[in-house]
C-alpha positions as CSV (number, residue, x, y, z in Angstrom):
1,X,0.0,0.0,0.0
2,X,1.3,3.5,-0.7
3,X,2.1,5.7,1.2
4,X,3.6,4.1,4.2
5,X,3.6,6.5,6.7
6,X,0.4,8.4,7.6
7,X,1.4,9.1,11.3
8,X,1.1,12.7,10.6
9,X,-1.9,13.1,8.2
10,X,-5.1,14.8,9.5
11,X,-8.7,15.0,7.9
12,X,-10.3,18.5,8.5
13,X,-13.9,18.5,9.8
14,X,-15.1,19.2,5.7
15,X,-13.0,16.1,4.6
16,X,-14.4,14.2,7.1
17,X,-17.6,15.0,5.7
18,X,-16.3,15.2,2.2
19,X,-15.3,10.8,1.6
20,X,-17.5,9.7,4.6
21,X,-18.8,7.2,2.3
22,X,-15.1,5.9,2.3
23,X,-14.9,6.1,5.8
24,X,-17.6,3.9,6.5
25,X,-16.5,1.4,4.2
26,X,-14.4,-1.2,6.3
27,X,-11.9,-2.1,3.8
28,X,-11.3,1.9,3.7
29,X,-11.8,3.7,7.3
30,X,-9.9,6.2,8.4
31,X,-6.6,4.9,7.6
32,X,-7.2,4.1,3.7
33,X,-8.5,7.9,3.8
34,X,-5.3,9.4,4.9
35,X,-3.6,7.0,2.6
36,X,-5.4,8.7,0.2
37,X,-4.6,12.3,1.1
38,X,-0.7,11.4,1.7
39,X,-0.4,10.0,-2.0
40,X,1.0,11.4,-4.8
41,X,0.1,10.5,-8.4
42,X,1.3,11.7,-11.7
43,X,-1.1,11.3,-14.6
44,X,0.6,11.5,-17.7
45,X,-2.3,13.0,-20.6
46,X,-5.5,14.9,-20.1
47,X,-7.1,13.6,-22.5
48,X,-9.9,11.0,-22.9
49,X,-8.3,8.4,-20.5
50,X,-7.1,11.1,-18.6
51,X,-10.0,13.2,-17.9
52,X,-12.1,10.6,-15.7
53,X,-8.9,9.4,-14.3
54,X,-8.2,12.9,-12.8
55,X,-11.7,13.5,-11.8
56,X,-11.9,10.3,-9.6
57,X,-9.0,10.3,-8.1
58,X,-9.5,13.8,-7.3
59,X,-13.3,13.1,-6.0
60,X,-11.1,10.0,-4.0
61,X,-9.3,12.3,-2.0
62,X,-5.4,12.2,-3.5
63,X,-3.4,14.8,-1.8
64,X,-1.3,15.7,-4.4
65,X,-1.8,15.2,-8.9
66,X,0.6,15.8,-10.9
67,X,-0.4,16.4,-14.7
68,X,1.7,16.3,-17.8
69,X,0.4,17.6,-20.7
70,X,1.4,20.6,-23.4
71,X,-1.6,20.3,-25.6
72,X,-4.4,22.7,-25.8
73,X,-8.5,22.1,-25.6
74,X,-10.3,21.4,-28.8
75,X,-13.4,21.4,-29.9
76,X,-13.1,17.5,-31.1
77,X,-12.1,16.4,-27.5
78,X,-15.3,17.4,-25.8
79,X,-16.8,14.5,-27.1
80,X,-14.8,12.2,-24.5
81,X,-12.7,14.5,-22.5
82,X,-14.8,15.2,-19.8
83,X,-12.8,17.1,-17.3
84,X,-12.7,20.6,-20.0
85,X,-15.5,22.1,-21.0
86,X,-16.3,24.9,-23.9
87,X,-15.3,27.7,-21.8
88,X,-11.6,26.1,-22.2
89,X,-11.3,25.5,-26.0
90,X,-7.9,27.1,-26.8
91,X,-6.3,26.9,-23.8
92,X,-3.9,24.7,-22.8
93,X,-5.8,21.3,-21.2
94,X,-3.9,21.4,-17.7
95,X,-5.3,24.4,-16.8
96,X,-8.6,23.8,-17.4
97,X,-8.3,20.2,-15.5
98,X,-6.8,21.8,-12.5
99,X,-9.6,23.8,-12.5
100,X,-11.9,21.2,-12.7
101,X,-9.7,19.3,-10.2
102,X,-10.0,22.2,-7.8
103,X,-14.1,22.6,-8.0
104,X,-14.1,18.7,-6.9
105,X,-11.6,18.5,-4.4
106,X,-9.9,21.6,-2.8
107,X,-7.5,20.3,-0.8
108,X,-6.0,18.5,-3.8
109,X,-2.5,20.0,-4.4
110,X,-2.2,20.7,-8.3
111,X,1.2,20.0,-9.8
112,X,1.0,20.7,-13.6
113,X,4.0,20.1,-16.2
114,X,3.1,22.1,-19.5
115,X,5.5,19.9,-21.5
116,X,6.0,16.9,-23.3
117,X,7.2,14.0,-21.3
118,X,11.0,13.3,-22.8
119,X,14.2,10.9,-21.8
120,X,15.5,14.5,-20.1
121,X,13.2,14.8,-17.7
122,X,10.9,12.1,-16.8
123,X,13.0,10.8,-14.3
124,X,12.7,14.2,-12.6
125,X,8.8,14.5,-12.9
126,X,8.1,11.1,-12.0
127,X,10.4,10.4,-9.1
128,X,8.1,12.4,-6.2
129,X,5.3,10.7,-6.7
130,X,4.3,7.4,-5.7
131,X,2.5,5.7,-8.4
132,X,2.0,7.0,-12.1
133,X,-0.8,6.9,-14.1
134,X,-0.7,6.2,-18.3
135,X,-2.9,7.7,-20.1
136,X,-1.0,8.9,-23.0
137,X,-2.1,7.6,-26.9
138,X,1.8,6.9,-28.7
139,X,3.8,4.2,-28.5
140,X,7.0,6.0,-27.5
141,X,5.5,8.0,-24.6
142,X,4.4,4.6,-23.7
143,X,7.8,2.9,-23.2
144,X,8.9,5.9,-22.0
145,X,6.7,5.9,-19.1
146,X,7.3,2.5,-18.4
147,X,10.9,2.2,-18.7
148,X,10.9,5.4,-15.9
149,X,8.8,3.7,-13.7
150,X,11.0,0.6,-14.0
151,X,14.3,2.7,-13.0
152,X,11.9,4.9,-10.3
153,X,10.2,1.5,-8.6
154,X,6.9,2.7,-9.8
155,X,3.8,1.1,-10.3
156,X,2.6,2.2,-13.8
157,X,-1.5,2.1,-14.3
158,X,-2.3,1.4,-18.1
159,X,-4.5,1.8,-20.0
160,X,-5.5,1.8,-23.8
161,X,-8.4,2.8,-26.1
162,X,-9.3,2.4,-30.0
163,X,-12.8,2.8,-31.3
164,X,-14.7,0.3,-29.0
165,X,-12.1,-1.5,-27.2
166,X,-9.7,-0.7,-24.4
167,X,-7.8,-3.1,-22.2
168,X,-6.1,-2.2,-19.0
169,X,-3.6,-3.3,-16.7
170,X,-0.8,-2.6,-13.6
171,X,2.7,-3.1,-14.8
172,X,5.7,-2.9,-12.3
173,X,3.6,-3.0,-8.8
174,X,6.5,-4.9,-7.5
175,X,9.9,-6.6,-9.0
176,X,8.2,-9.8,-9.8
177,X,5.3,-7.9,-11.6
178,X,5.4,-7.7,-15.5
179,X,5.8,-4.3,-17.4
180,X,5.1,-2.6,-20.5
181,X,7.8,-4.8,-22.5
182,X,6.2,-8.0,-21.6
183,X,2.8,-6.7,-23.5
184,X,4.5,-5.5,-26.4
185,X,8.6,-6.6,-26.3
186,X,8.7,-4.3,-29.6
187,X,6.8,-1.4,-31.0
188,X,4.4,-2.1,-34.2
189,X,5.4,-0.6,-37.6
190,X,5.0,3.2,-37.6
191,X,1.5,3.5,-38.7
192,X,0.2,0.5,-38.7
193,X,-2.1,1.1,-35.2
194,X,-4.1,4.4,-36.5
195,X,-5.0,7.5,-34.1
196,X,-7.9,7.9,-33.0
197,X,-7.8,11.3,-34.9
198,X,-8.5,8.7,-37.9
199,X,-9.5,5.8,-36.7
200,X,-11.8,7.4,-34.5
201,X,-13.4,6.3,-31.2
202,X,-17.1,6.0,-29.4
203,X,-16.6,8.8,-26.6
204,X,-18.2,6.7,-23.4
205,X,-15.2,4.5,-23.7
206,X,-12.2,6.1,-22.6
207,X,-14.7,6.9,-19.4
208,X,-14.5,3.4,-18.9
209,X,-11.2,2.4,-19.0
210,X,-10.5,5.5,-17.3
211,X,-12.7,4.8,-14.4
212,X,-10.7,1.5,-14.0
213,X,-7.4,2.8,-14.4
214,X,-8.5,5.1,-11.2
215,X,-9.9,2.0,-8.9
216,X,-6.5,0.3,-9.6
217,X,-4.5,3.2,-8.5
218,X,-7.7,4.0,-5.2
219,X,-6.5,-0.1,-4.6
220,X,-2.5,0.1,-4.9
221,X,-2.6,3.4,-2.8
222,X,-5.0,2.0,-0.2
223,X,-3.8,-2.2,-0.1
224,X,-7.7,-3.1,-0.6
225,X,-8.8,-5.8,-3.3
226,X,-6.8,-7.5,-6.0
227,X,-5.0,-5.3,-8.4
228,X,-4.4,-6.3,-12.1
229,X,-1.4,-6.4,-12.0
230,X,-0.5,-10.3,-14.1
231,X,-3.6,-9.7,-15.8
232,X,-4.4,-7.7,-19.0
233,X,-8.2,-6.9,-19.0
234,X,-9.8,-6.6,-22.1
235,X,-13.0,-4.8,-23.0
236,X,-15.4,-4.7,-26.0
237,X,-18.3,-1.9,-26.0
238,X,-19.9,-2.9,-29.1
239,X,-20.2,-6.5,-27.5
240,X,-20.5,-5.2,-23.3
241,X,-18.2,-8.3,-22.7
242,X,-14.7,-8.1,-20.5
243,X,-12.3,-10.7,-20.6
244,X,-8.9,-11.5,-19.6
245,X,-5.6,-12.4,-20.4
246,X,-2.4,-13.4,-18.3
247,X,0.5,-11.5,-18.6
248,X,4.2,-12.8,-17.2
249,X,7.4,-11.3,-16.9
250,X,9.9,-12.8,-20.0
251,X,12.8,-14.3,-19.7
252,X,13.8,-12.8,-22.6
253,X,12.6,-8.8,-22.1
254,X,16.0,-6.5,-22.1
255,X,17.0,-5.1,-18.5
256,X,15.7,-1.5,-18.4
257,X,18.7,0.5,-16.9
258,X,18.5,3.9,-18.9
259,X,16.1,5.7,-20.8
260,X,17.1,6.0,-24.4
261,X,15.0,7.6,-27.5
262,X,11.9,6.5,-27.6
263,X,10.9,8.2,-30.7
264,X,13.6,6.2,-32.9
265,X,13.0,3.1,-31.2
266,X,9.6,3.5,-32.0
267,X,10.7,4.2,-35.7
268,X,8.9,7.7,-35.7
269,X,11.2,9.7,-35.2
270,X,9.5,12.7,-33.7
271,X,6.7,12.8,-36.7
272,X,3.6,13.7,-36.5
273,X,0.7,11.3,-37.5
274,X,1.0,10.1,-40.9
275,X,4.5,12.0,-41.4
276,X,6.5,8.7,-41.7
277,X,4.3,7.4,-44.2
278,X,3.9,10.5,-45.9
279,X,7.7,11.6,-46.4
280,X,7.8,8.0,-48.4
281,X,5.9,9.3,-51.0
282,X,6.2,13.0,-53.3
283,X,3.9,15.1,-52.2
284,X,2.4,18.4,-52.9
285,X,0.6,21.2,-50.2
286,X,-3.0,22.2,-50.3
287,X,-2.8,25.9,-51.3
288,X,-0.7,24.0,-54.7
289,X,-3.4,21.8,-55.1
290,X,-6.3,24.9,-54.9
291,X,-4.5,26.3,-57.9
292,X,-4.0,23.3,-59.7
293,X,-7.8,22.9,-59.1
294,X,-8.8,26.2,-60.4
295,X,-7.2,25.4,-64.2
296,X,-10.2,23.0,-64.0
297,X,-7.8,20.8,-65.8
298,X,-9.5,17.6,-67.4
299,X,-6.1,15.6,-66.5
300,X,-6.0,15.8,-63.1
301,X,-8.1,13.1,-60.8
302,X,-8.1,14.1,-56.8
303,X,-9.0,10.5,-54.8
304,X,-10.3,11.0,-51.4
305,X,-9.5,7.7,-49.4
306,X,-10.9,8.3,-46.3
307,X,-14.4,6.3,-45.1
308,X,-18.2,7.1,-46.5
309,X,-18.8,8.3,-42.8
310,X,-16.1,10.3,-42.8
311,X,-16.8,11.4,-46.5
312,X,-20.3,12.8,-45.5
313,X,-19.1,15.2,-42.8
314,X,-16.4,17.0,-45.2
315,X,-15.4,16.8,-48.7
316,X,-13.1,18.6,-51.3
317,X,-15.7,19.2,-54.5
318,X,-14.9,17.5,-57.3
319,X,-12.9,14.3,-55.4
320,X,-13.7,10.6,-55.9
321,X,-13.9,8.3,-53.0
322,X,-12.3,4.9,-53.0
323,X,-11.9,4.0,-49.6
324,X,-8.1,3.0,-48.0
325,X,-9.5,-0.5,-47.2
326,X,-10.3,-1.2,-50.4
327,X,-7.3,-0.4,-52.2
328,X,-5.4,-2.5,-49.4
329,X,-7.2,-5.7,-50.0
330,X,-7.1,-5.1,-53.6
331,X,-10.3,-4.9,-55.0
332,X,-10.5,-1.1,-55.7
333,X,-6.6,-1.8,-57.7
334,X,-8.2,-1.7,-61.3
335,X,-10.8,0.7,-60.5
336,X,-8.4,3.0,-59.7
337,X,-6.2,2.4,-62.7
338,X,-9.4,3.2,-64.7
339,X,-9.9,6.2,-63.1
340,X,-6.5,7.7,-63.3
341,X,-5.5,6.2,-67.0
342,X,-4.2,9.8,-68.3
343,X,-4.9,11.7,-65.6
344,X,-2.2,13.0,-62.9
345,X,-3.6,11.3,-59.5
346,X,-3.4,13.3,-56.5
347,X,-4.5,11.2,-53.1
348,X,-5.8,12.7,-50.0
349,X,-7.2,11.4,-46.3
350,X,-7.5,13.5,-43.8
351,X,-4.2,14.1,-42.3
352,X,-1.9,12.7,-45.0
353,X,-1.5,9.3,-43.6
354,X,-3.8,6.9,-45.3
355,X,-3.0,8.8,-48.1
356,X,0.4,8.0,-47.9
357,X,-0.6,4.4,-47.3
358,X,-2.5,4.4,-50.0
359,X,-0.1,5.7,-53.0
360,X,2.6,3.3,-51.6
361,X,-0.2,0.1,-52.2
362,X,-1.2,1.6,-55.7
363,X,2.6,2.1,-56.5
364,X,3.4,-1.8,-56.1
365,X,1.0,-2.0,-58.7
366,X,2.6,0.4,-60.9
367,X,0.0,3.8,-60.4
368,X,1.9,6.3,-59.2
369,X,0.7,9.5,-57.6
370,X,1.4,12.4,-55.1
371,X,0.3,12.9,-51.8
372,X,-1.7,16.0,-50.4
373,X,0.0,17.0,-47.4
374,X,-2.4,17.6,-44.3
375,X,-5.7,16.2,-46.2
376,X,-8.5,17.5,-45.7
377,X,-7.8,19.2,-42.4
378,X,-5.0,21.7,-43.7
379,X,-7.5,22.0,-47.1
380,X,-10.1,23.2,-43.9
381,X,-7.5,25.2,-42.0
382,X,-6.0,26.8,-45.4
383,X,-7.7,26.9,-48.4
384,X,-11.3,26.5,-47.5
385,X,-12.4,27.1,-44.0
386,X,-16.1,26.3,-45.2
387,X,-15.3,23.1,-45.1
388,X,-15.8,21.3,-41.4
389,X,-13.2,20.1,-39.4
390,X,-13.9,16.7,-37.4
């Protein structure tokens, strides 16, 4: 249980009244509270997973949150993340959840980091607190997080969302506990796990992954009930089913004993989505493409390869749709080969990724094209602002 020493914690007359439905719970009391308001945990992301993580354990009664985060409200993360509201679209997201923090709990000390989490100074954020929560949507912050909590001796709450599933887990509760590198021993090919900026993602789920990242760390910090620690839970909202798997230490994972860079292990390289792909292929920017578009030349065909859904929200006039997925598997190969017989082929998604992913599939079958740069979004942000941005 963390902390171990509450000799000198107090509850104040308005905390008492505050988690007295803790306090009558035996497995809690009076000690589990002051457990509660000695502990320190980081949360790493304010974001979907993030936002009900921070709200609980601040409605829980953790004495001190740290919160690590550089990235600013949007309107397309009120959909999910629940601690900002409207008010706060534009400014940066640890303001608004200390804010939020404060309104819940205000004897919660607030400890915010506006920064990105790096190999120079995690070890310094994470080491005075006791436990740290992940929730954080890369791959290299991932490691990252885990390989400092390996050095530190901290328990690392996980968790993980994409469309309708999640899964969740402890890693490194204690030496004999498995970590990060035991789920995944190496990162996946750079693109090959979309974001949820284009893969997208039903908004009540990070809630609930969230919500269970939180009881984990209310149980490690209190020593009440079974953690998952050994156990990777796995959850399915389109099917309301949980199920679990068993996760072990390997033999064969490297020893952790320094943090190294995480974005070139990762193979990214400090890109932003759909860069790596993207620099594979030539390319061209959207104000080029506006004026190539205004010759209203007969030899030019713009492909859009993003989803129907995605399609009827926002779309550049004049492009034809033939989804990603269909070009991957094949079937859309001669279609496409039709379309662009004479014609120069420009592809766009929205970002630039699936785009990318897409000219490299049509080029192993000899069509060659260039990629717009951005998609849709920078044709939104810098061509056409009458067109929506999702």
């Amino acid at each position: 249980m963390l902390p171990p020493d509450i000799s000198d914690v107090q509850l104040s007359p308005d905390e008492l009244a505050r988690f007295s439905r803790h306090l009558i719970l035996p497995e809690v009391g009076m000690a589990g509270q002051k457990r509660l308001k000695a502990a320190a945990v980081l949360c790493v992301g304010t974001g979907g997973l993030g936002s009900p993580l921070l709200l609980y354990l601040a409605a829980a009664g953790v004495g001190r949150i740290g919160i690590v985060d550089f990235d600013v409200v949007d309107h397309s993360n009120l959909q999910r993340q629940v601690i900002h509201g409207t008010s706060w679209v534009g400014k940066p997201k640890i303001e608004s959840a200390k804010a939020r923090i404060l309104e819940i709990n205000p004897h919660c000390q607030v400890d915010l980091y506006p920064t990105a989490l790096s190999s120079e100074n995690a070890l310094e954020i994470i080491e005075p607190y006791d436990l740290v929560c992940d929730g954080t949507d890369n791959f290299p912050t991932r490691y990252l997080v885990n390989d400092a909590c390996v050095l530190l001796g901290k328990p690392n709450v996980y968790g993980s969302i994409f469309r309708f599933e999640g899964q969740a887990t402890v890693f490194n509760l204690d030496e004999q506990s498995p970590n990060y590198r035991d789920l995944f021993p190496e990162p996946p090919p750079p693109g090959m796990v979309p974001s949820c900026a284009e893969g997208g993602v039903v908004g009540v789920l990070p809630g609930i992954i969230g919500v269970i990242q939180a009881t984990e760390a209310v149980k490690i910090i209190t020593g009440i009930g079974t953690t998952l620690s050994g156990r990777l839970l796995l959850f399915d909202a389109l099917g309301m089913k949980f199920r679990e798997l068993k996760l072990r230490p390997s033999p064969e994972r490297p020893v952790i004993d320094k943090l190294i860079d995480y974005q070139q292990f990762c193979g990214v390289a400090g890109s932003a989505p759909g860069q790596e792909e993207a620099g594979a292929v030539a390319s061209i920017s959207v104000t080029e493409l506006k004026t190539l578009l205004d010759q209203q030349s007969d030899d030019l065909l713009l492909l859009d390869v993003r989803n129907p859904n995605e399609a009827e929200i926002a779309h550049i006039e004049g492009a034809v749709l033939v989804p990603l997925d269909r070009i991957d598997s094949g079937e859309a190969i001669e279609e496409v080969r039709r379309l662009a017989a004479n014609r120069r082929l420009y592809v766009h998604c929205k970002l630039g990724g699936r785009s990318a992913k897409a000219l490299i599939a049509l080029g192993r079958h000899g069509i060659e094209g260039i990629n717009v740069t951005g998609g849709i979004d920078a044709w939104s942000k810098e061509v056409d602002a009458s067109v929506p941005r999702y």
